[in-house]
KOLMAR-78984 format. One record per residue (C-alpha): residue in one letter; x, y, z. Coordinates in Angstrom, 1 decimal, m for minus. Each point is the difference from the previous one (the first is absolute). Layout:
// residues N
  type      px      py      pz
     a       X       Y       Z
...
//
This chain:
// residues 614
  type      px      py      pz
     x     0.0     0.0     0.0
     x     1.2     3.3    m1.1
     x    m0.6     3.1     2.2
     x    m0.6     3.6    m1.5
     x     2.8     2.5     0.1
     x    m1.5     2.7     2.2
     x     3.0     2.2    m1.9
     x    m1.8    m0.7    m3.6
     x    m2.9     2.3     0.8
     x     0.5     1.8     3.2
     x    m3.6     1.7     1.7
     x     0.5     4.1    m0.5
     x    m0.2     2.1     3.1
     x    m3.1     2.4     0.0
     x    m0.9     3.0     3.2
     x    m3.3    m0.4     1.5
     x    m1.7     2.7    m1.4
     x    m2.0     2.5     2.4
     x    m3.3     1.6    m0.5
     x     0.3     3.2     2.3
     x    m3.8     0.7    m0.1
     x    m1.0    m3.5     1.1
     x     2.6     0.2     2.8
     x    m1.2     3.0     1.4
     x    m4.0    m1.2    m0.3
     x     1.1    m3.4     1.7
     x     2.0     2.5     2.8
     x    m3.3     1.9     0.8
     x    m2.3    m3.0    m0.1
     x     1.9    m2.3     2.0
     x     2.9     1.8     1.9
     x    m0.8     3.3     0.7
     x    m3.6     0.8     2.3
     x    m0.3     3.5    m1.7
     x     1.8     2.1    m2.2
     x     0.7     2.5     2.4
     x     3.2    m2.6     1.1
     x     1.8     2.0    m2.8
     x     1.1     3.1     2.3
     x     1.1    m2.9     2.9
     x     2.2    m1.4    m2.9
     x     0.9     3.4    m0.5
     x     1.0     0.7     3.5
     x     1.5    m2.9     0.6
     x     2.7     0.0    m2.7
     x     1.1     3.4     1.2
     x     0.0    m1.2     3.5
     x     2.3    m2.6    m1.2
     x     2.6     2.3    m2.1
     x     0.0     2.2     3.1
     x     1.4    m3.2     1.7
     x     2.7    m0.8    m2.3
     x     0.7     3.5     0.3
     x     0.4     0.2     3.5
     x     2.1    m3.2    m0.6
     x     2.4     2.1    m2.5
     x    m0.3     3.0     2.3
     x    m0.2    m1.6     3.6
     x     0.9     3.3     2.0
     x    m2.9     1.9    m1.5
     x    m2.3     1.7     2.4
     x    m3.2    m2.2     0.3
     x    m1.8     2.5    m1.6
     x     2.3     1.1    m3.1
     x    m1.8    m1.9    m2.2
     x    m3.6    m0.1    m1.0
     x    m2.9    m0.7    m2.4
     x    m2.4     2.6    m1.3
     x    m3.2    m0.2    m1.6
     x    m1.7     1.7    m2.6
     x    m3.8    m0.2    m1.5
     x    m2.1     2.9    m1.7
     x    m2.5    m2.4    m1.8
     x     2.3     0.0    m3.3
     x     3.0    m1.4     1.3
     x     1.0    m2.2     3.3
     x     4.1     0.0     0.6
     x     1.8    m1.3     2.4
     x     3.6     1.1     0.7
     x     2.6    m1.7     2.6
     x     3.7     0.9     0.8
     x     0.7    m3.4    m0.2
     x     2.8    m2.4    m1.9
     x    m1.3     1.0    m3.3
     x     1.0    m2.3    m3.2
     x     2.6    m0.3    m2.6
     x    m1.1    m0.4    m3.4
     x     0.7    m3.7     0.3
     x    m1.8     0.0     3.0
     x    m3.0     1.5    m2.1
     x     0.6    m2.9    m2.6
     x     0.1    m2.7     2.6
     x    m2.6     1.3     2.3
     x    m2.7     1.7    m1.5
     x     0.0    m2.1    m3.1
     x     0.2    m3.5     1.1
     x    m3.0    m1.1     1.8
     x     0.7    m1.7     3.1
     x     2.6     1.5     0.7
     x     1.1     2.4     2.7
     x     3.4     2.1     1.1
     x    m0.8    m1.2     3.4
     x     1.1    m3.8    m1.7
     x     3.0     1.5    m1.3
     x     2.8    m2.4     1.0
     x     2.4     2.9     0.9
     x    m3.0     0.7     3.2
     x    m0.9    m3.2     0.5
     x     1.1     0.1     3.3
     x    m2.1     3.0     0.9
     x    m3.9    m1.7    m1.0
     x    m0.9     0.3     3.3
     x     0.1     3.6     0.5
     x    m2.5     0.5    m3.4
     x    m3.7    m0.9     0.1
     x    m0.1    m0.8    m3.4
     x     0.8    m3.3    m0.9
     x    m1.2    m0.4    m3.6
     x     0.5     1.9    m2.9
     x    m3.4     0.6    m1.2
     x    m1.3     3.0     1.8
     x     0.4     2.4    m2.2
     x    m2.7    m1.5    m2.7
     x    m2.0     0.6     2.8
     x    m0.4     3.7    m1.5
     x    m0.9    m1.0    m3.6
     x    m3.6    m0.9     2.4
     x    m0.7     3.8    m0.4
     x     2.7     1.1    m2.5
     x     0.9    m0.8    m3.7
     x     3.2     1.6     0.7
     x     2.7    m0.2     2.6
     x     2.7     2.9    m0.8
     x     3.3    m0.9     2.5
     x     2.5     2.7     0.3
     x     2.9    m1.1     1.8
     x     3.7     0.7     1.7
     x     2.3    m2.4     1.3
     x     1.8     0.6     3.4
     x     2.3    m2.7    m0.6
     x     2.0     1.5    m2.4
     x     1.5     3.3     0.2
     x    m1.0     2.8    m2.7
     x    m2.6    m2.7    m0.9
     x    m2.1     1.0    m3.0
     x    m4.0     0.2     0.3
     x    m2.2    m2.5    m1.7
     x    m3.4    m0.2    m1.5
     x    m2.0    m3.0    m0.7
     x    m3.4     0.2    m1.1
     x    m1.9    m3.3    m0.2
     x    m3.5    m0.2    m1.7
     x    m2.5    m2.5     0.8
     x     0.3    m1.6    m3.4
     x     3.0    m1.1     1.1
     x     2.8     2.1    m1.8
     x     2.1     2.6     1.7
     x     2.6     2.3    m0.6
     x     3.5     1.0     2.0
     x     2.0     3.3    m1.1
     x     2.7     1.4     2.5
     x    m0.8     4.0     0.8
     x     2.0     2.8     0.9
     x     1.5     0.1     3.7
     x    m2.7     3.1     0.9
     x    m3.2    m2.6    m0.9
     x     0.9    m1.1     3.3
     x     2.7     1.8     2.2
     x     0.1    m2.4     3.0
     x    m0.2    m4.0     0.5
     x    m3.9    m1.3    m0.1
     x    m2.3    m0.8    m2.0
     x    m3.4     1.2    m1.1
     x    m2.8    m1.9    m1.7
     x    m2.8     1.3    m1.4
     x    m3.8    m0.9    m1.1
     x    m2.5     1.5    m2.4
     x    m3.3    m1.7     1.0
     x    m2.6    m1.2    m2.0
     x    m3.1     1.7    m0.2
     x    m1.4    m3.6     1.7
     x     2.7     0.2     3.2
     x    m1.5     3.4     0.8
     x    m1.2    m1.4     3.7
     x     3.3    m1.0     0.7
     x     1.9     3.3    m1.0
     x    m1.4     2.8     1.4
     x     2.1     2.1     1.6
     x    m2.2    m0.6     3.6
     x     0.1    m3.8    m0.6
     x     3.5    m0.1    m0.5
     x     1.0     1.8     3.1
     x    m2.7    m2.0     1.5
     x     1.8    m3.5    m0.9
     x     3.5     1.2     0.5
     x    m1.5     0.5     3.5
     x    m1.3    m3.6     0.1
     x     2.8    m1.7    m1.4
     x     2.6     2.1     1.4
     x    m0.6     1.7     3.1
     x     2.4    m2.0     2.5
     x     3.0     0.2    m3.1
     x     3.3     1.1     1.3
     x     1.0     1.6    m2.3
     x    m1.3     3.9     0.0
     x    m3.1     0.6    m2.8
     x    m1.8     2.4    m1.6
     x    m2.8     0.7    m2.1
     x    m0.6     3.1    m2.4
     x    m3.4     0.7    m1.5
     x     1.4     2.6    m2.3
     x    m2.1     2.7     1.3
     x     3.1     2.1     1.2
     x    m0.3    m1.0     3.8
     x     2.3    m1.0     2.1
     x     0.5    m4.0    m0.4
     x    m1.9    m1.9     2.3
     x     2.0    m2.6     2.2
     x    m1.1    m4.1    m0.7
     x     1.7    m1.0     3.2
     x     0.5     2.7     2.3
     x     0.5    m2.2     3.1
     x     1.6    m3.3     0.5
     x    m2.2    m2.9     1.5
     x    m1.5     0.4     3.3
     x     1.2    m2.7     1.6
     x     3.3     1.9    m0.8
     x    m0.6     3.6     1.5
     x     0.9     1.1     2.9
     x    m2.3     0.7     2.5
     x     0.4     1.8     3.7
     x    m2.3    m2.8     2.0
     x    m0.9    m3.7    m0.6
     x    m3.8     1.5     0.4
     x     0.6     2.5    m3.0
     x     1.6    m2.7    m1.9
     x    m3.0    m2.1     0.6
     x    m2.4     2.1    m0.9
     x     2.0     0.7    m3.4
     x    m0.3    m3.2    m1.0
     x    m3.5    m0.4     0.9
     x    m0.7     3.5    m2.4
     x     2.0    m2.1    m2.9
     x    m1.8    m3.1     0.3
     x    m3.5     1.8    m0.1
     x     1.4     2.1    m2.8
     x     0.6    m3.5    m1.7
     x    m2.5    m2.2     0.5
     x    m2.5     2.5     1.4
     x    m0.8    m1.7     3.5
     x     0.9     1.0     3.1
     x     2.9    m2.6     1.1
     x    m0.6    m1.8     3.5
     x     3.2     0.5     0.4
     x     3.6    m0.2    m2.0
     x     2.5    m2.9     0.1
     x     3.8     1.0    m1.2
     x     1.0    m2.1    m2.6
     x     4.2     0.2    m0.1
     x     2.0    m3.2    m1.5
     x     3.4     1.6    m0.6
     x     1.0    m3.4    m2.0
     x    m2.2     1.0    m2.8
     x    m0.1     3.3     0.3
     x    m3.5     0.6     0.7
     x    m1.5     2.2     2.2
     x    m3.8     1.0     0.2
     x    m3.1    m0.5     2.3
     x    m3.0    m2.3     0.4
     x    m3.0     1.9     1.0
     x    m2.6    m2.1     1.7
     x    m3.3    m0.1    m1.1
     x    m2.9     2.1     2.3
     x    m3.0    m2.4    m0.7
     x    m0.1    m4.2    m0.8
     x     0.5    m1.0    m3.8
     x    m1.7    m3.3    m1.3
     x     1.7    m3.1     1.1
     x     2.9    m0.7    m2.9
     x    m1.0     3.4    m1.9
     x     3.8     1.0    m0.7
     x     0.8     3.6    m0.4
     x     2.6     1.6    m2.8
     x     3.4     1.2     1.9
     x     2.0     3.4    m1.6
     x     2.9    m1.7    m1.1
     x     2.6     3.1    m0.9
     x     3.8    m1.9    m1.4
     x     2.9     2.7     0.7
     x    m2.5     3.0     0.0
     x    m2.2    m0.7    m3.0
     x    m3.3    m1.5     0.3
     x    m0.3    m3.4    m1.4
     x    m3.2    m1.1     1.4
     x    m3.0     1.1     2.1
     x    m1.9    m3.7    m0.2
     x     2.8    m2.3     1.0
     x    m1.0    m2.5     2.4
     x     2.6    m2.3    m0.1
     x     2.7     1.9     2.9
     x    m2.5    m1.2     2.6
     x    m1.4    m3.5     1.2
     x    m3.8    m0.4    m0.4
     x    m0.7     0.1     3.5
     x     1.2     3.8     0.0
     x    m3.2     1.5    m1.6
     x    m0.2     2.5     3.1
     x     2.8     2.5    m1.3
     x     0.5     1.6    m3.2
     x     4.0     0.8    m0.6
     x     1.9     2.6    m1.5
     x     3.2    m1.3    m1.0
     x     3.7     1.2    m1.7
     x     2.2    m2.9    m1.0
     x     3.5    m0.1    m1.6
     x     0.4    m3.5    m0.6
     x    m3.5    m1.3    m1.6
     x    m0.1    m1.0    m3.2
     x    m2.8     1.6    m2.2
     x    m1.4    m2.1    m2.6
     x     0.4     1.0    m4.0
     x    m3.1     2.1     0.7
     x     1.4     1.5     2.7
     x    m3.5     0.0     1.8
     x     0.0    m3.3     2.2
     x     3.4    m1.5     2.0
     x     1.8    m2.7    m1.4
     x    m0.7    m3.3     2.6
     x     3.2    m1.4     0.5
     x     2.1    m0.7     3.8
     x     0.5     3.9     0.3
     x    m3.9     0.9     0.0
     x    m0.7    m3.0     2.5
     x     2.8     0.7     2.5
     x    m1.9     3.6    m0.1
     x    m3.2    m1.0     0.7
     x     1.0    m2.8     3.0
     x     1.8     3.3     1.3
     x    m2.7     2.7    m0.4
     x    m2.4    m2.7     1.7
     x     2.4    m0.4     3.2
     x    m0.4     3.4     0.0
     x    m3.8     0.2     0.1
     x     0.1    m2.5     2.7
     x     2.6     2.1     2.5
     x    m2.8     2.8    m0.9
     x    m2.4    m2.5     1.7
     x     2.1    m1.1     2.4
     x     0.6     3.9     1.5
     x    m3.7     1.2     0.0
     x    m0.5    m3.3     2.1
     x     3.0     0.9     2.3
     x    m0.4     3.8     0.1
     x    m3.3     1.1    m1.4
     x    m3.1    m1.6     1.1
     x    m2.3     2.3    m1.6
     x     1.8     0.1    m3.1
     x    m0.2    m3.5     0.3
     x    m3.5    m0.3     0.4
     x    m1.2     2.0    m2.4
     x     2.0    m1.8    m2.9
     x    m1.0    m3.5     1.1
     x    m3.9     1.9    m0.4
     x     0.4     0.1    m3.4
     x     3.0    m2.7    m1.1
     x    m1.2    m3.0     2.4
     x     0.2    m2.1    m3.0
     x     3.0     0.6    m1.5
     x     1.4    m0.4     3.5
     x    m1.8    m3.5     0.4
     x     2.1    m0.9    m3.4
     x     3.3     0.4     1.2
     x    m0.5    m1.1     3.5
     x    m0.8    m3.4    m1.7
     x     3.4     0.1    m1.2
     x     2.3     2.1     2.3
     x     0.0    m1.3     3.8
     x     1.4     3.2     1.1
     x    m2.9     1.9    m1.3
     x    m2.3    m2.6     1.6
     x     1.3    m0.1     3.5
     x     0.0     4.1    m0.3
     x    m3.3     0.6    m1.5
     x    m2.2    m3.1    m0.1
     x    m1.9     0.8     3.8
     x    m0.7     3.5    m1.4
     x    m1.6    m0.8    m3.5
     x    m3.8     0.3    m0.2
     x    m1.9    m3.2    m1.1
     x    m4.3    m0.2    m0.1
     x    m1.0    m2.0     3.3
     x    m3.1    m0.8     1.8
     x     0.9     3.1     2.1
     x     0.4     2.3    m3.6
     x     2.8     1.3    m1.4
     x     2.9     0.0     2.6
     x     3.6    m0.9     0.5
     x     0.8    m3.8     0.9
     x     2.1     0.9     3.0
     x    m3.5     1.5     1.8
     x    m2.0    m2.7    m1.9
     x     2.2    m2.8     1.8
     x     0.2     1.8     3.5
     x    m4.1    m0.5    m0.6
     x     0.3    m3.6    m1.0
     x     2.1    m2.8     1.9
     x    m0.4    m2.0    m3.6
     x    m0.7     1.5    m2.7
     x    m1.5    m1.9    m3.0
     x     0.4     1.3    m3.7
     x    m2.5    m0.9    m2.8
     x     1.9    m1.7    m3.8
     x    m2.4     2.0    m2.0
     x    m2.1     3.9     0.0
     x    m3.2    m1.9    m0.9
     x     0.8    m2.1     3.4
     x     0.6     2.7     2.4
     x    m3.4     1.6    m1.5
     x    m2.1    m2.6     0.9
     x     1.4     0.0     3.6
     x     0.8     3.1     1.0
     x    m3.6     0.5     2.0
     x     0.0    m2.8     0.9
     x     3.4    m0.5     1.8
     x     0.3     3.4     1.5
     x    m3.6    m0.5     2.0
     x     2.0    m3.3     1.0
     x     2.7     1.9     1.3
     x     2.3    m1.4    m2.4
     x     3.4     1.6    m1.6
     x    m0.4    m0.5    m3.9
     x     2.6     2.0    m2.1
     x    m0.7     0.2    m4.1
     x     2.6    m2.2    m1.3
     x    m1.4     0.1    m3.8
     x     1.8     3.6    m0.8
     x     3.4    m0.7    m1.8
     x     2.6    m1.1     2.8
     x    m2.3     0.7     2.9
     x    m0.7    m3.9     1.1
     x     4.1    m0.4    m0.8
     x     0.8     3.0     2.1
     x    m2.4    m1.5     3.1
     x     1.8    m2.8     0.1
     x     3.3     1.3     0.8
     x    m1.5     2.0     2.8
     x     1.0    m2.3     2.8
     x     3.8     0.7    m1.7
     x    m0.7     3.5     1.5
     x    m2.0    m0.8     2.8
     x     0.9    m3.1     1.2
     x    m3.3     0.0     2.6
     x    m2.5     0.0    m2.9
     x    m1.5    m3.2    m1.5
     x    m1.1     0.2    m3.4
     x    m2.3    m2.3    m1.6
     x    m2.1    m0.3    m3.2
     x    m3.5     0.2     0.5
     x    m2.3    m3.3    m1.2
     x    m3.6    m0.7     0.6
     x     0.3    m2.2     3.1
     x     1.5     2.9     1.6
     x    m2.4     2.6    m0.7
     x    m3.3    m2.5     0.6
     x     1.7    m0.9     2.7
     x    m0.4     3.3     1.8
     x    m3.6    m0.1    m1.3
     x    m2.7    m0.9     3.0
     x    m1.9    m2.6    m0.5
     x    m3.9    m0.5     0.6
     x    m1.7    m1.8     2.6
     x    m1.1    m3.5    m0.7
     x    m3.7     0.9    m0.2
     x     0.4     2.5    m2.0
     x     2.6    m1.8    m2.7
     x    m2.8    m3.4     0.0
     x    m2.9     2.3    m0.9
     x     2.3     1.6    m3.1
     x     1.2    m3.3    m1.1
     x    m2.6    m0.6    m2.7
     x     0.8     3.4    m1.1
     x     4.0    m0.7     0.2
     x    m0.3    m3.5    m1.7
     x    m2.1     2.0    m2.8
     x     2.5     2.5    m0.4
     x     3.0    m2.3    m0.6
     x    m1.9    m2.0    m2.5
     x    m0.5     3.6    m2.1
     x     3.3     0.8     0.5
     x     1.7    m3.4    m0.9
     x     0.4     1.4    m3.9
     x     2.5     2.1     2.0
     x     1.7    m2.4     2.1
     x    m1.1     2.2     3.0
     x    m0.7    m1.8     3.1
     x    m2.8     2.6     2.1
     x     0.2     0.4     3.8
     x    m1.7     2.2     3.0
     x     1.8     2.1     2.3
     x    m0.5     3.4     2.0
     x     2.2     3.2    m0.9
     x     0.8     3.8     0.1
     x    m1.0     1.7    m2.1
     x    m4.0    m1.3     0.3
     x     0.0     2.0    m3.2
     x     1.8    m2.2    m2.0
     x    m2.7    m2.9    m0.8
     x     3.2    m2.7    m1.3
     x     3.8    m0.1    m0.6
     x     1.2    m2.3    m3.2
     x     3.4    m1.2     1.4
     x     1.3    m1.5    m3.4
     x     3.9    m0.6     0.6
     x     2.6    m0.7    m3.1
     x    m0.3    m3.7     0.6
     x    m3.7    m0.1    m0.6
     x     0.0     1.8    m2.8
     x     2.6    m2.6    m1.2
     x    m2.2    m2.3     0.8
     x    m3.0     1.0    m1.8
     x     2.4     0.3    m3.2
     x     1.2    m3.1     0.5
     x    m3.8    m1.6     0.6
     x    m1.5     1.8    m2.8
     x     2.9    m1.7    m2.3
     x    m0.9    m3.8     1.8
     x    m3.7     0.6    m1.1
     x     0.9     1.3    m3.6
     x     2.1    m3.8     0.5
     x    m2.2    m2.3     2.0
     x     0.4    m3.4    m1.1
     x     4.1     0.7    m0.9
     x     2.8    m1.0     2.1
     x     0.9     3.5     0.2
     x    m3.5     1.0     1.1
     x     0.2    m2.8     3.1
     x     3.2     1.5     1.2
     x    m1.0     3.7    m0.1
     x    m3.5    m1.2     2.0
     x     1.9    m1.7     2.2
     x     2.1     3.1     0.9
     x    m3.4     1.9     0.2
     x    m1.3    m2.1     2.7
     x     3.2     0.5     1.7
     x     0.3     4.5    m0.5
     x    m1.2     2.3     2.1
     x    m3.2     2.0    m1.4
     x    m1.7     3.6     0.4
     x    m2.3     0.6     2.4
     x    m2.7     2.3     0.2
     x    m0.3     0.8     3.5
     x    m3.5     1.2     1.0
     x    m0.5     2.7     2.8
     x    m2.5    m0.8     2.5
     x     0.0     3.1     1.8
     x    m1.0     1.3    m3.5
     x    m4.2     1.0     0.0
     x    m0.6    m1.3    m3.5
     x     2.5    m3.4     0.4
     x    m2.5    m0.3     3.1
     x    m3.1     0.3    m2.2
     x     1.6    m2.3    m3.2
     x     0.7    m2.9     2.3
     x    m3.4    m0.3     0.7
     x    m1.1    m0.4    m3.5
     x    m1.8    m2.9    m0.2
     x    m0.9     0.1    m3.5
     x     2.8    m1.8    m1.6
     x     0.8     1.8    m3.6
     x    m0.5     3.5     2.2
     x     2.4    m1.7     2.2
     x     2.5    m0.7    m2.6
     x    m0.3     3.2    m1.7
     x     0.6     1.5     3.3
     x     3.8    m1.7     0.2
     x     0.7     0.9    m3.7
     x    m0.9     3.6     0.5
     x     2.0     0.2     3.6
     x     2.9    m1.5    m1.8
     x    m0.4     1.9    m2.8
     x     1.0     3.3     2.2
     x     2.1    m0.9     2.1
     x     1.9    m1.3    m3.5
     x    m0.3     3.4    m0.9
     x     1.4     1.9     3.4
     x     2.8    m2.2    m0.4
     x     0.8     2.6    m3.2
     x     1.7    m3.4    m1.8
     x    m0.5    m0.6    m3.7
     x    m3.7    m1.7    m0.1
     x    m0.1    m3.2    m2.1
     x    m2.5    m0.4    m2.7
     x    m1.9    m2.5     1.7
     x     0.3     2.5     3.2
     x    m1.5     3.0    m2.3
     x    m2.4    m2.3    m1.5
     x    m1.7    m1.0     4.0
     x     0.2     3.2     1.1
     x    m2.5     1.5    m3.2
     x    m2.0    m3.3     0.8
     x    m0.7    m0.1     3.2
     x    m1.0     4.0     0.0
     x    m2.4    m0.4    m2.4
     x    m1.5    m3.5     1.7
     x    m0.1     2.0     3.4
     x    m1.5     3.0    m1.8
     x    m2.8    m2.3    m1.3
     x    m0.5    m1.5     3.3
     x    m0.4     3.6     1.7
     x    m2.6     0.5    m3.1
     x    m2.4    m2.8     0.0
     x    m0.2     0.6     4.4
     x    m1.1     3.2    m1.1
     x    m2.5    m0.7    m2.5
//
């Protein structure tokens, strides 16, 4: 066999070829949120130079170099003092996309002190321009000749060097014409307006010019407040308090300092004033060396923090090509195991040092609270006697609900603490609601806390067990009734029985545990099977199961009257309608066949009370 000389007709080498247009509409479909991300581009490219420039310059004042901004409605510039470019900078840069001076080998070593990352921001303009005109000065290189690249959304572009005076000092300036479509994104009040948003905790000193003749207005005139100085901790505090409500427009609770010098970030949480929905997660102000990158990033914070909103300035996160979200990688989830140790020393100090700070966050943030206890046994032995949980004695703390109780029994299910909530409390009995997410967890682990406290989960023979019982004579003359009852009720697997209890008001409790409603699954699948193996062994576990039990109150004035039916289809009706309500006190999902009796035996005793009349 002969192989083919892969000399005789070698494959020719071709360039991808790139449709400019395209790229930009598949940048503001599918990268980009809005086109107003052109002027961050902007901003953050001049940021940048100014970096490298500082790098050239390194005993510059802070504030030698700067960026200024320009918009009258025909034109938007901005101008930096930065590291400018050489014409084959221009050529290498600006021309090839996807790639950026910041991935120049000869800085490589410097990438962490740029936000960009890149290469592409600058087609962010052609969003609102079909023209980018670059004018340009390099500081590298002594008596450095200015150059100008225009670049047209079609793709071409031109370079030509210019005379020395185009641009007297180092920088560069780019400049947009905006299309008569971009005109909400160019106007001179929305341009200062984003350079604000986008820039207002920069560094670097920035300006903005309307072209009116006024004097420029300043983008940043103050650093960060977490970085002023202020002449008490009380002024401080209430500074940060005024920023957060300037931000998110609430009130904080209070502020939490957020300072982790091995990433370089700095900012505050501010705590939430009223509850949030449980798992609701709120967008954080994510700011990555001074520019804003993102006001809806939830990822710097575990889910169990949806009590704070942050404020934060990084130096070491990694934006992603976007440059609106953070990069997940080790750096982001060291940061956010950090910033949640320091949420829980918050928590930890207001329960050492501030009670009523304290109380009122644990008002509004129980739950959240209730999450990480599960999960952080420091946080549980602090806080877990002083979180509120629903009781038979209301709303109230379990420390003072087990000083009330010597045991304390806890319901598995909402639906379960409704139906005995009356009930047990008349009987003097401690129920907590254990159905809420990590409440009947949380219970559990009281005795951890309180060593004195016995905690137990509540079952029917417990609660009928505090339930009086009736004298003999009285239980013989309702036996006829009872025996009726039960046979009504067997569709349900609910055994009936008589007892005396507070309130008289209530006529019956339904105590329908878990297992029993197991059970009448698993008998309702034996009858669908009688006659199959699999149908004998589920009936023989149903013989075996506990079942509901409607429990009727003799103290009750109409359970008196309705056991001394002695009509027995009045009778029976009777038990179906009593079981019928107390099904629906219980507040559980009703059953067809539930829904179906309770329509039934209205109407049947609503016929009854019409033919006595008539």
């Amino acid at each position: 066999m002969t192989l083919p000389d892969p000399t005789a007709n070698p494959a020719a080498d071709h360039t991808f070829q790139v449709d400019l247009r395209g790229l930009v509409d598949l940048l503001s479909h599918h990268l980009y949120s809005s086109p107003r991300v052109y002027l961050r581009e902007l901003l953050q490219n001049a940021v940048d130079a100014l970096t490298a420039r500082h790098g050239l310059d390194p005993a510059a004042p802070a504030g030698a170099f700067g960026i200024r901004l320009y918009a009258d409605a025909s034109v938007v510039r901005v101008e930096d003092d930065g590291v400018g470019l050489t014409e084959a900078d221009v050529h290498a840069f600006l021309a090839t996309i996807g790639r950026s001076s910041k991935r120049a080998e000869r800085i490589a070593e410097q990438r962490a002190d740029f936000i960009g990352q890149f290469g592409i921001g600058l087609l962010s303009c052609f969003l609102v321009a079909d023209e980018i005109h670059v004018v340009s000065r390099s500081a590298r290189t002594p008596d450095a000749p200015t150059v100008e690249w225009r670049g047209r959304g079609d793709g071409s572009y031109t370079v030509r060097t210019l005379p020395a005076a185009a641009r007297p000092t180092p920088g560069t300036t780019v400049t947009l014409t905006p299309r008569t479509d971009a005109g909400e994104w160019t106007r001179p009040e929305r341009v200062h307006a984003l350079a604000r948003h986008f820039g207002s905790l920069l560094r670097h000193p920035v300006t903005f010019d309307d072209g009116t003749g006024g004097p420029g207005a300043s983008v940043n005139p103050e650093p960060a407040p977490w970085a002023r100085t202020y002449p008490t901790p009380g002024t401080r505090s209430r500074a940060l308090a005024a920023y957060g409500e300037e931000v998110f427009g609430f009130t904080p609770l209070d502020t939490i300092d957020l300072d982790l010098p091995a990433v370089g970030l700095k900012g505050i949480a501010c705590v939430l004033p009223e509850a949030v929905p449980a798992g609701r997660r709120h967008g954080h102000r994510v700011h990555v060396k001074g520019m804003l990158l993102s006001e809806q990033a939830e990822e710097i914070l575990p889910e169990w923090a949806f009590f704070v909103r942050c404020v934060i300035d990084a130096e070491s996160l990694r934006p992603t090509a976007s440059r609106e979200s953070l990069y997940e990688d080790d750096t982001l989830a060291a940061v956010r195991d950090a910033l949640a140790e320091r949420l829980r020393a918050w928590i930890s100090r207001a329960a050492a040092s501030d009670p009523d700070l304290l109380t009122r966050f644990l008002q509004a943030h129980h739950l959240a609270v209730k999450s990480l206890a599960v999960h952080d046994d420091e946080i549980l032995r602090m806080l877990l006697p002083w979180l509120p949980f629903e009781t038979t004695d209301g709303h109230t703390t379990l420390d003072a609900f087990a000083r009330a109780h010597r045991t304390v029994l806890v319901t598995s299910s909402v639906e379960e603490f409704r139906q005995v909530a009356a009930i047990a409390s008349a009987a003097g009995l401690g129920v907590v609601n254990g159905g809420y997410t990590y409440d009947r967890e949380l219970v559990h682990r009281l005795p951890e806390i309180r060593p004195e406290a016995t905690v137990a989960d509540l079952d029917p023979a417990t609660l009928t067990a505090h339930l009086d019982p009736v004298d003999r004579d009285t239980e013989l003359a309702a036996a006829a009734y009872v025996a009726q009852a039960r046979d009504a009720l067997a569709v349900f697997d609910c055994d009936v029985a008589l007892r005396a209890f507070q309130p008289a008001s209530a006529p019956a409790l339904l105590v329908d545990s878990r297992e029993a409603r197991h059970e009448r699954t698993r008998s309702q699948i034996a009858r669908e099977q009688e006659g199959g193996l699999w149908g004998d062994i589920l009936g023989a576990l149903s013989q075996e199961a506990p079942r509901a039990q409607l429990i009727l109150n003799q103290l009750n004035p109409l359970v008196r009257t309705a056991v001394a039916i002695d009509e027995p289809e009045l009778a029976r009706t009777s038990a179906e309608a009593l079981y019928g309500q107390a099904a629906l006190l219980s507040r559980r999902p009703l059953r067809p066949s539930e829904s179906s009796l309770i329509n039934r035996s209205f109407l049947d005793l609503l016929a009854h009370a019409l033919r006595k009349d008539s």
